[in-house]
C-alpha angles and dihedrals in degrees: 000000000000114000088220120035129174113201112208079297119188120179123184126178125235113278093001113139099231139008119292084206122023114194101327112185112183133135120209115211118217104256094029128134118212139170117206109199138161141119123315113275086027086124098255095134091046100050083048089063090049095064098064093029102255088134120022123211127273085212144007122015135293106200119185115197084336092310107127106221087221098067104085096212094063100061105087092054087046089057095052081049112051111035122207138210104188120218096247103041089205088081097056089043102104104148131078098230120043092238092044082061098045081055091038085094099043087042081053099051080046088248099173114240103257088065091045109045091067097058108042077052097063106038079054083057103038089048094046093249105118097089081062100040092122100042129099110263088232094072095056121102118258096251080050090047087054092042086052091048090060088036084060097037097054094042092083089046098231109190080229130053116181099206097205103185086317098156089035091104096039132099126229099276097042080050101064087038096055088034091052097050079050094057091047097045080050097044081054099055104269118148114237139203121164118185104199144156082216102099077186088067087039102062089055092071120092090227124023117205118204119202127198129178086342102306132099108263103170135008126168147085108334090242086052091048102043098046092098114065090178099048088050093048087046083056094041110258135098135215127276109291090244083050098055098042089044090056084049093054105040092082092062099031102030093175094075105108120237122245097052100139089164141079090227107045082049094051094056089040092064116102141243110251113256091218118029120196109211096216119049121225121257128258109284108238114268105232106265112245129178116262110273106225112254117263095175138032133174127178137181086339110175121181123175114197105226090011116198093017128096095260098056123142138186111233093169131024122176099348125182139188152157133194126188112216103260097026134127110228121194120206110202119183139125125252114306092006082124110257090133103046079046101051088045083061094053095065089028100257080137128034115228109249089184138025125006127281118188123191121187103315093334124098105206095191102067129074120264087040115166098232092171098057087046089053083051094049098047123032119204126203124204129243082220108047094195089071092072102033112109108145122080089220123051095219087056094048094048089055095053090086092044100045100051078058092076091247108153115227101280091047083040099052092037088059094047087048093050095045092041089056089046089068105033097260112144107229095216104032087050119022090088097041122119108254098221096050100064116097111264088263086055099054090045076069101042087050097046102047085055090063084042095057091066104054117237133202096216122019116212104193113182101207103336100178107041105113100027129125122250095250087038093053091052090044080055098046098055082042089060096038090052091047091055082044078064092059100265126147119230131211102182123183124203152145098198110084105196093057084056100041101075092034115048127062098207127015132210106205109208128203127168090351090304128117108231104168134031126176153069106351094230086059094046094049102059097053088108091177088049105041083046088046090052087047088257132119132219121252108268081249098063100043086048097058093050091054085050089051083045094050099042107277110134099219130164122243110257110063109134103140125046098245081065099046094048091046091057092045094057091048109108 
């Protein structure tokens, strides 16, 4: 008997207009290793909180290990069962002090503390905590606060974790170290389910799950899975990254063999070039452009969280920054390198303590500063759209902005339409949803069409693209590329390079609240030591193109995106 069995299970939320999941049969077996993917609003989240009876079906059956979820008096066995990292960490953090939390499961099962002191102490170390044991879980970063949540989940040691987006708001290195402790939880018997936007992290399971519409479209080997490019695209997914470099590149280099799903086993398939040229060739010349004027300037800028009190810490310490009007500004940086505290400086949510920051004709760092004007000016989107997620209905909390303005009901309803469409939020399918009760992708839209309806001049956007689907993230992209078509200025955080290559013009690449490199982000993506050093990896592109120079191709610098990489590569 499966561990993990799904009855013809159907699930609908009260008042949805239709079912989250529609008649799922699938069985689980214990060992096993499966990735559950497919577009925002598939059902992927929902059918997570079946599995340790937080929500129990609305039809068929959900058994775990021959325990039926219905039966109240089995839920407390399920849950010590079936582990879960939810998708916003924020919901799982319950203690006042981050190892108190890690400890907040084993408290729970009455471990004495001798047992339990060792290893809380050890999940703190192994998930970079322990230099933030004593501090309130609410001042981590959001990557820390994700980390915490796992820290917390594995402590009391379930023989199954349900991973939901759990590496969505890490960075790289975050990332391996979260994937490595899953292939060892998974070596040693657990259990394993991740539910990702990744298709990378996807490919490492031994089964992949996709999920349309609520009902189970394709299951089966990853090979097997991502071997239709166009039926993926058709569910709204893509291939792994590596895969789908390595399909662009095959017509130029047809040796590559089919079947490579990830960045290493590309990396050692590309050839040697038949014909090496010693010297490479120079940099081509960039096209010359006149200087764009300055709409933002930061310098020297310092800020300590709790300053003054034991718990202080220093998010930024000597931060600078410069954005042309019109421009398109990356800010890469792992969790807690200080992007966000930078980006809440740039529309006045913080107050510089130290240094200046200018924003349009407001200089934030004097007294007698208009910070309202400034908020108005530049609009800023949170990596966590909950945060700023007040109204029950999303048309109604896309018209706050517009409404404060002063716009009457026609002007009012025309903005939240316009935003709505921006995002690829359909005006009539969503203005009258419940705003909670979107997945977490969905209200990243929702959050940031309602800084958009109020048209900004610069728009500051913290991770806008972690927890999107694939197909999501490129409708974004081309949003964002045809609102700067409209004039606007972008400020764009992220720690996933390959979102940023093929969007920003120059790049800031933040590390313990420094800025160590600034330039043209072409430049600033293919410092591989660097990018490692600051916990970031370089595009595919980019690192593909430096095993093609290692290996005699005579390429040019510059190739971060893989239109780059496969144009170089047909010139003669």
């Amino acid at each position: 008997m499966a561990f993990i069995e799904l009855d013809h299970v159907s699930f609908q939320y009260p008042s949805a207009p239709t079912a989250a999941l529609d008649d799922v049969a699938l069985a689980v077996h214990e060992g096993e290793r499966v990735a559950i993917v497919g577009a925002n609003g598939s059902g992927k989240t929902t059918l997570a909180r079946l599995l340790n009876a937080l929500y129990l079906p609305t039809g068929g059956r959900v058994r775990i290990a021959g325990m039926d979820s219905s039966d109240l008096s089995q839920h407390r066995a399920i849950r010590q069962l079936v582990g879960m990292v939810f998708q916003n960490p924020e919901d799982q953090l319950v203690a006042a002090v981050v190892e108190e939390d890690v400890a907040f499961g084993l408290e729970n099962l009455g471990l004495p503390a001798a047992q339990m002191r060792p290893r809380v102490d050890a999940l703190l170390q192994a998930f970079d905590l322990w230099d933030h044991r004593l501090r309130p879980p609410f001042m981590l970063s959001m990557g820390q606060m994700q980390r915490l949540a796992l820290a917390g989940v594995l402590a009391v040691q379930p023989r199954v974790i349900v991973f939901d987006e759990t590496t969505a708001m890490l960075d790289p290195a975050g990332r391996r170290t979260v994937l490595a402790r899953i292939d060892e939880l998974h070596r040693a018997g657990t259990t394993i389910i991740s539910i990702t936007h990744f298709m990378g992290e996807a490919a490492r399971a031994e089964r992949v799950i996709v999920l349309s519409h609520g009902r189970v479209a394709l299951d089966g080997p990853p090979v097997e899975v991502f071997s239709d490019p166009q039926r993926l695209h058709a569910l709204g997914l893509h291939l792994p990254p590596a895969a789908a470099l390595a399909r662009s590149l095959r017509p130029v280099l047809p040796g590559l063999p089919p079947d490579l799903l990830n960045t290493t086993d590309l990396l050692e398939a590309l050839p040697v070039c038949p014909n090496p040229v010693a010297v490479a060739p120079e940099a081509e010349s960039a096209p010359q452009t006149a200087p764009r004027a300055d709409v933002i300037r930061v310098v020297g800028l310092g800020h300590i969280y709790l300053k003054g009190t034991p718990l202080a810490h220093r998010a930024l310490g000597n931060a600078n920054l410069r954005v042309g009007l019109g421009e398109v500004h990356g800010l890469a940086g792992a969790t807690g390198s200080g992007k966000s505290t930078l980006l809440q400086h740039l529309n006045g949510l913080l107050f510089p303590q130290e240094g200046q920051v200018t924003v349009g004709p407001h200089h934030l760092h004097e007294a007698g500063a208009d910070r309202y004007a400034a908020r108005r000016l530049a609009g800023l989107a949170f990596q966590n759209p909950e945060v700023q997620l007040f109204e029950t209905f999303v048309g109604d909390e896309i018209a706050y902005g517009p409404r404060q303005s002063g716009l009457d009901r026609p002007a009012v309803r025309e903005a939240v339409r316009w935003a709505m469409e921006r995002v690829g939020l359909g005006f009539e399918a969503f203005k009258d949803r419940r705003s909670f009760a979107l997945s977490g992708g969905e209200q990243k839209k929702v959050a940031l069409a309602s800084i958009l309806a109020r048209r900004p001049e610069i728009l500051l956007l913290d991770e806008p693209l972690a927890g999107l689907d694939p197909r999501s993230r490129d409708e974004l992209l081309v949003t964002l590329r045809a609102l700067v078509d409209l004039g606007l200025t972008l400020v764009v955080s992220s720690h996933q390079m390959d979102d940023l290559a093929g969007l920003v013009d120059d790049a800031t690449l933040m590390s313990g609240g420094w800025d160590v490199l600034n330039g043209p982000a072409a430049m600033v993506f293919e410092r591989e030591e660097e990018l490692l050093a600051s916990g970031l990896e370089a595009p595919v592109a980019a690192r593909a193109a430096l095993e093609l120079r290692r290996k005699g191709w005579p390429l040019p610098p510059g190739l971060v995106t893989p239109e780059k990489l496969l144009a170089a590569l047909r010139r003669p």
